[in-house]
C-alpha positions in Angstrom: 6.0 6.9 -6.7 3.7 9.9 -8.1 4.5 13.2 -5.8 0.7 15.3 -5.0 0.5 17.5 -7.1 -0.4 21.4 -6.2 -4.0 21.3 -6.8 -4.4 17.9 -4.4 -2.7 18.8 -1.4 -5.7 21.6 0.0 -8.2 18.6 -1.2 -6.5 16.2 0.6 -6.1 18.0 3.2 -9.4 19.2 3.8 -10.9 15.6 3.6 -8.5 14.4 6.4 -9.4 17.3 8.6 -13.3 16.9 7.6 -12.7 13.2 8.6 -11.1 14.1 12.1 -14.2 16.7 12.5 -16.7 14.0 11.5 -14.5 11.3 13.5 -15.3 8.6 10.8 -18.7 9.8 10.4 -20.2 10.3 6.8 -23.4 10.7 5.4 -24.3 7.3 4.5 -24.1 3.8 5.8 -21.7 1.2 4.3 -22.5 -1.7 2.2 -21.8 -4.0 4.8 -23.8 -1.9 7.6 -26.6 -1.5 5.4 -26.5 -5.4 4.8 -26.3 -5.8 8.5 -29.9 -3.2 9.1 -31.4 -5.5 6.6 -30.5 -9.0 8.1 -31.3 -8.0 11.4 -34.6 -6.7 9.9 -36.0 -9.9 8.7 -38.4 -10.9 11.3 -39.5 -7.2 11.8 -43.3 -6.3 10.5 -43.9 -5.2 7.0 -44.9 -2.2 8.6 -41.5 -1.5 10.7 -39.6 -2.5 7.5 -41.3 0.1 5.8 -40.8 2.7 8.7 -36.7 1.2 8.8 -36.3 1.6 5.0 -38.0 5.2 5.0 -35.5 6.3 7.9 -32.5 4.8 5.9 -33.4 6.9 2.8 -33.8 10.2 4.5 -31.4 12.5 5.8 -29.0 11.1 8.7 -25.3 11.0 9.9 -23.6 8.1 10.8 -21.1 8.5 13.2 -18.5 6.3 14.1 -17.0 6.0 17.6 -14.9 4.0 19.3 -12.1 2.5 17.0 -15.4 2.3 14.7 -16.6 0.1 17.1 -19.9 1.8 17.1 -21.7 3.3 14.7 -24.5 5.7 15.9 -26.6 7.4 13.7 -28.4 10.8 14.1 -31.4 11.4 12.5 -32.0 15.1 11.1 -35.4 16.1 10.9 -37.1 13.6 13.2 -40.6 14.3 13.2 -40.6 13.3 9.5 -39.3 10.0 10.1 -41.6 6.9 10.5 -40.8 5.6 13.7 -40.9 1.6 14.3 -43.7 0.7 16.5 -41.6 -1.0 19.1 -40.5 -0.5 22.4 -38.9 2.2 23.8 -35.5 0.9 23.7 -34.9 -2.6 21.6 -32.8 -4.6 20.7 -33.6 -6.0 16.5 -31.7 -8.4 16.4 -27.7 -9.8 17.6 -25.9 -11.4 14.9 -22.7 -13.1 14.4 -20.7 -11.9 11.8 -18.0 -14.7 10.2 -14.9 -14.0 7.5 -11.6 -14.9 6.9 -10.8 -13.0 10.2 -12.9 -14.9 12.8 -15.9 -14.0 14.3 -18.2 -10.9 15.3 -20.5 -10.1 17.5 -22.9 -7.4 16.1 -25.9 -5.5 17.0 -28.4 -3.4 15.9 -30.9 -1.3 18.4 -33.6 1.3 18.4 -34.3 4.2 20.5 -37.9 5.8 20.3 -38.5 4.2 17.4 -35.5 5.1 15.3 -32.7 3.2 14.1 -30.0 4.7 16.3 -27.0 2.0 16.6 -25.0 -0.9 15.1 -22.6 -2.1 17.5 -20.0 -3.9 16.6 -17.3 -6.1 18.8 -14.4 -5.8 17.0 -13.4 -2.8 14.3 -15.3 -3.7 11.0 -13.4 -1.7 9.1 -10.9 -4.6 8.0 -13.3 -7.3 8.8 -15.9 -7.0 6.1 -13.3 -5.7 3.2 -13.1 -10.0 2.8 -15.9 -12.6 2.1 -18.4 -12.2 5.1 -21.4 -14.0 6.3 -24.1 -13.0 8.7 -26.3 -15.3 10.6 -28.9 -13.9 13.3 -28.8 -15.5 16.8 -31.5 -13.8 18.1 -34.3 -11.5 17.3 -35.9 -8.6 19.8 -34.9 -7.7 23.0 -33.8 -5.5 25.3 -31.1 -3.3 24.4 -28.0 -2.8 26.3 -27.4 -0.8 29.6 -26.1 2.4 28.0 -29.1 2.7 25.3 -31.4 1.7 27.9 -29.7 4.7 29.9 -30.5 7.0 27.3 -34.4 5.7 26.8 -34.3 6.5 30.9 -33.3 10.3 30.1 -35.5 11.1 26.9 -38.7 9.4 28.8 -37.9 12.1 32.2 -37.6 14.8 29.2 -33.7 15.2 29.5 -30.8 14.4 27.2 -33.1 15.0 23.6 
């Protein structure tokens, strides 16, 4: 067992505390959420895949809430951002997630034309570290209470 050494306990300290601050959240999505965006994607327009792969290369934070349950993503910048001609508040697609662990439910939604969730049912954090496989059960629709909640708000002009 290797003791830290002098130099890596500030580093190592400032991480966790930049982790507790960001609550999970970093700067980028991970490989398996990314995978997720793009299978859920599939039926979309060229046009809002275009407009989903622009916001995905600019500037965002993904936060993750909820036992990582959720991972919400805040766009910086917004009027720069292609929005995805869809409605208000969608649903892209639901999905069921399958690995050596069982089965997921996940989802991915927009709000105003931005890619602002991926909902997951379980924590993902140990479930796609294995073999995985996605397969989309359906495409489009409305998105859930809370996000439709939100759309409620931002349309009345509160809660941007």
């Amino acid at each position: 067992m290797q003791l830290p050494t002098i130099a890596s306990v500030p580093f190592r300290l400032i991480d966790q505390a930049l982790d507790f601050v960001c609550r999970g959240g970093s700067w980028r999505l991970h490989s398996y959420e990314k995978q997720i965006v793009e299978a859920a994607s599939v039926q979309l327009s060229e046009a809002n895949k275009v407009a989903l792969n622009h916001q995905l290369s600019g500037f965002f934070f993904a936060q993750r809430l909820f036992t990582r349950r959720l991972t919400s993503i805040h766009h910086f910048n917004v009027d720069s951002v292609r929005k995805l001609a869809l409605p208000e508040s969608y649903c892209i697609a639901k999905l069921n997630a399958t690995s050596g662990l069982g089965k997921m439910k996940v989802s991915v939604s927009i709000l105003a034309g931005h890619l602002i969730e991926i909902r997951f049912g379980k924590d993902p954090k140990g479930f796609f570290s294995i073999p995985y496989k996605l397969v989309a059960v359906e495409f489009g629709g409305k998105a859930d209470q809370v996000l439709q909640k939100s759309a409620n708000r931002l349309e009345r002009g509160r809660g941007q």
